[in-house]
C-alpha positions in Angstrom: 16.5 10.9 5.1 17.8 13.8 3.0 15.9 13.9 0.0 13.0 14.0 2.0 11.6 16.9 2.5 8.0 16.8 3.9 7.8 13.9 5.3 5.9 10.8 5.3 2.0 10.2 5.0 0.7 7.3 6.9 -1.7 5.8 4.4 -2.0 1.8 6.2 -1.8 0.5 9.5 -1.5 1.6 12.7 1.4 2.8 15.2 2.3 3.9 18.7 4.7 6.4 19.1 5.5 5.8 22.8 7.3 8.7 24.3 9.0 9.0 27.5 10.0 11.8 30.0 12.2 10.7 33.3 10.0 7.3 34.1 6.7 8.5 32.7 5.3 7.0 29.6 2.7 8.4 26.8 1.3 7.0 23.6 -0.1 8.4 20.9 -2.2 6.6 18.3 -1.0 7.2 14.6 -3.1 5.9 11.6 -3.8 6.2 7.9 -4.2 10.1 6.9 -1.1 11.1 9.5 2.0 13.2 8.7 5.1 11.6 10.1 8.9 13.3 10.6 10.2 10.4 12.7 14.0 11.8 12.2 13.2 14.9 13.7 13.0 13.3 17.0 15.2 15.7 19.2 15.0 14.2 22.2 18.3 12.6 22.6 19.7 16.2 22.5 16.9 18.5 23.5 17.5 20.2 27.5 15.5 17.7 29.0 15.7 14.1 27.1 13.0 12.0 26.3 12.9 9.1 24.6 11.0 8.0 21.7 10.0 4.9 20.7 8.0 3.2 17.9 5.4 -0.3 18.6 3.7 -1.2 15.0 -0.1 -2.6 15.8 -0.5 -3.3 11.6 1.2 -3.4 9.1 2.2 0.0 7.7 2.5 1.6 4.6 3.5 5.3 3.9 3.8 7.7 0.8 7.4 9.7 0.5 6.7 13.5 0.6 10.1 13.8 -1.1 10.9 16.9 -2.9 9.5 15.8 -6.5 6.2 15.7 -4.6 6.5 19.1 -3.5 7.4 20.2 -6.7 4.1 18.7 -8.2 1.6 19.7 -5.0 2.9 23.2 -5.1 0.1 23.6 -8.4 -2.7 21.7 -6.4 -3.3 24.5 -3.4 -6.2 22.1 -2.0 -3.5 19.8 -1.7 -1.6 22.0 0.7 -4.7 23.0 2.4 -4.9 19.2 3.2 -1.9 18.8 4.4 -2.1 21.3 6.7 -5.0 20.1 8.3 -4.3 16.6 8.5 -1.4 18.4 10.6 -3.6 20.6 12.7 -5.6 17.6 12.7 -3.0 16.1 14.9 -2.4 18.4 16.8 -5.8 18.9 17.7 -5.8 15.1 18.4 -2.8 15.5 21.3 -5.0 18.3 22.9 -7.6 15.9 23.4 -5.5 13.5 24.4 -3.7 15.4 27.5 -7.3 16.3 28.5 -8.0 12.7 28.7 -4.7 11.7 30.3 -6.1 14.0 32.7 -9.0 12.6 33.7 -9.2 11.0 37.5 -10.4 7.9 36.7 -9.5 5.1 34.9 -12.7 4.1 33.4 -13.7 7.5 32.6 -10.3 8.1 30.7 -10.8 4.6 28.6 -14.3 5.7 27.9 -13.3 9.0 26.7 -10.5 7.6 25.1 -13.2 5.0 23.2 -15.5 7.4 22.1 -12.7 9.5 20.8 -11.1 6.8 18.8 -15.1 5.9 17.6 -14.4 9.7 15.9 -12.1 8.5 13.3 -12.5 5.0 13.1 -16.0 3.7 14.3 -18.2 2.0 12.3 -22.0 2.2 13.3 -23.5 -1.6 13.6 -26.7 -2.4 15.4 -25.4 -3.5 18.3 -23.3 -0.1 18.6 -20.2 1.7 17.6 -17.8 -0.8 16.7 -13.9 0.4 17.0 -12.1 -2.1 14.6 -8.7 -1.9 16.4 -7.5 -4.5 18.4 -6.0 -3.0 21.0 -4.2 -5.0 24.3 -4.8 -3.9 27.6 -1.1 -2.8 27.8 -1.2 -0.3 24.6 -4.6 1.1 26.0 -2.7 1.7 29.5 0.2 3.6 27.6 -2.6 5.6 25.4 -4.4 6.7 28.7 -1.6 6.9 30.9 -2.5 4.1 33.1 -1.2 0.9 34.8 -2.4 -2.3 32.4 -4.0 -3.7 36.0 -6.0 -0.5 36.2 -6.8 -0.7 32.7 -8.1 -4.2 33.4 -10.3 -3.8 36.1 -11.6 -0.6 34.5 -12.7 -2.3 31.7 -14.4 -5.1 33.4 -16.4 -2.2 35.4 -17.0 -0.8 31.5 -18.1 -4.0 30.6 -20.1 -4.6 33.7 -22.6 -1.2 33.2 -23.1 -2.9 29.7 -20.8 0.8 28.1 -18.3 -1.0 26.3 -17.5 -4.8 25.0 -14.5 -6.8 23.3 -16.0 -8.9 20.4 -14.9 -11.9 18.9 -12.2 -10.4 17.1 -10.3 -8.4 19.6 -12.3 -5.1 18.6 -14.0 -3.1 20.5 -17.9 -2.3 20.6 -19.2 0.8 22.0 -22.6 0.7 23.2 -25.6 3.6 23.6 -25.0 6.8 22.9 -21.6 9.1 23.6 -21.8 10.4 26.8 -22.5 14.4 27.1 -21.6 14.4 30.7 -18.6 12.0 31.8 -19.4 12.5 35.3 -22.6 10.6 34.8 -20.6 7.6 35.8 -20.7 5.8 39.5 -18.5 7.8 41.4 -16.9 4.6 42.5 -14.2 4.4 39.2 -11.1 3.1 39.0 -8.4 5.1 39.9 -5.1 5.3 38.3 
């Protein structure tokens, strides 16, 4: 893509950018508000490959951050001073996500991973904090680096202590309050 310069902003849909190192796999969840440079992908030549792939979950749409947007943002400063954090914003976003890839247990990491997501997309209901994304067992396995068995049964055991529910509709409900202590859970989890 040559004339563009920036890059793209994710402004519909959702995506996971699946990367891959030897025989290990990791997603990451992209949605509206992100800043995308999928042909800088260097993995094919950097010292140790990875691969990177792209699975659409919705349908996307994206604006062009081409260079005749430049030119126009570069009299908007708080236009720059979004874009930079809806950068850092992702960055900050992959932090939290190798902490929670790093959690022991299954169960614990798809909780974490749940209330996270409830961050940027939950909507409050009375029942709880609905996630509206319909997300399989085997996308959730790749965004927690898990098995999709694992995944399974650690969702059952969520579903079980009454923490977490699928509704009608695929989403996901999140119920009571965000935990303040993860280790609050039966030390009888899932393990990867």
């Amino acid at each position: 893509m040559p004339d563009v310069e920036l890059g793209l902003l994710v402004l519909d849909g959702l995506l996971i950018r699946d990367v891959t190192v030897a025989e290990a796999r990791c997603g990451e969840l992209i949605g509206p508000g992100t800043i995308l440079r999928p042909w800088d992908e260097t993995g094919q030549d950097a010292p140790m490959r990875h691969d990177v792939d792209w699975q659409v979950i919705e349908p996307m749409r994206f604006a062009v951050l081409d260079q005749h947007f430049l030119r126009v943002v570069a009299h908007w400063p708080p236009l720059i001073t979004a874009l930079v954090a809806r950068a850092n914003e992702r960055a900050q976003d992959l932090a939290v996500m190798v902490s929670i890839h790093s959690l022991k247990r299954v169960d614990v990491r798809l909780l974490a991973f749940f209330w996270h997501l409830a961050d940027r997309y939950g909507k409050v209901t009375s029942d709880g904090v609905l996630v509206p994304l319909a997300l399989t067992h085997r996308q959730l396995a790749l965004l927690v680096g898990a098995q999709r068995p694992s995944v399974t049964s650690a969702l059952g055991t969520l579903t079980e202590r009454e923490l977490l529910r699928r509704d009608d509709d695929g989403h996901w409900l999140l119920t009571g309050d965000p935990p303040e202590d993860l280790s609050v859970l039966a030390p009888n989890g899932v393990a990867a």
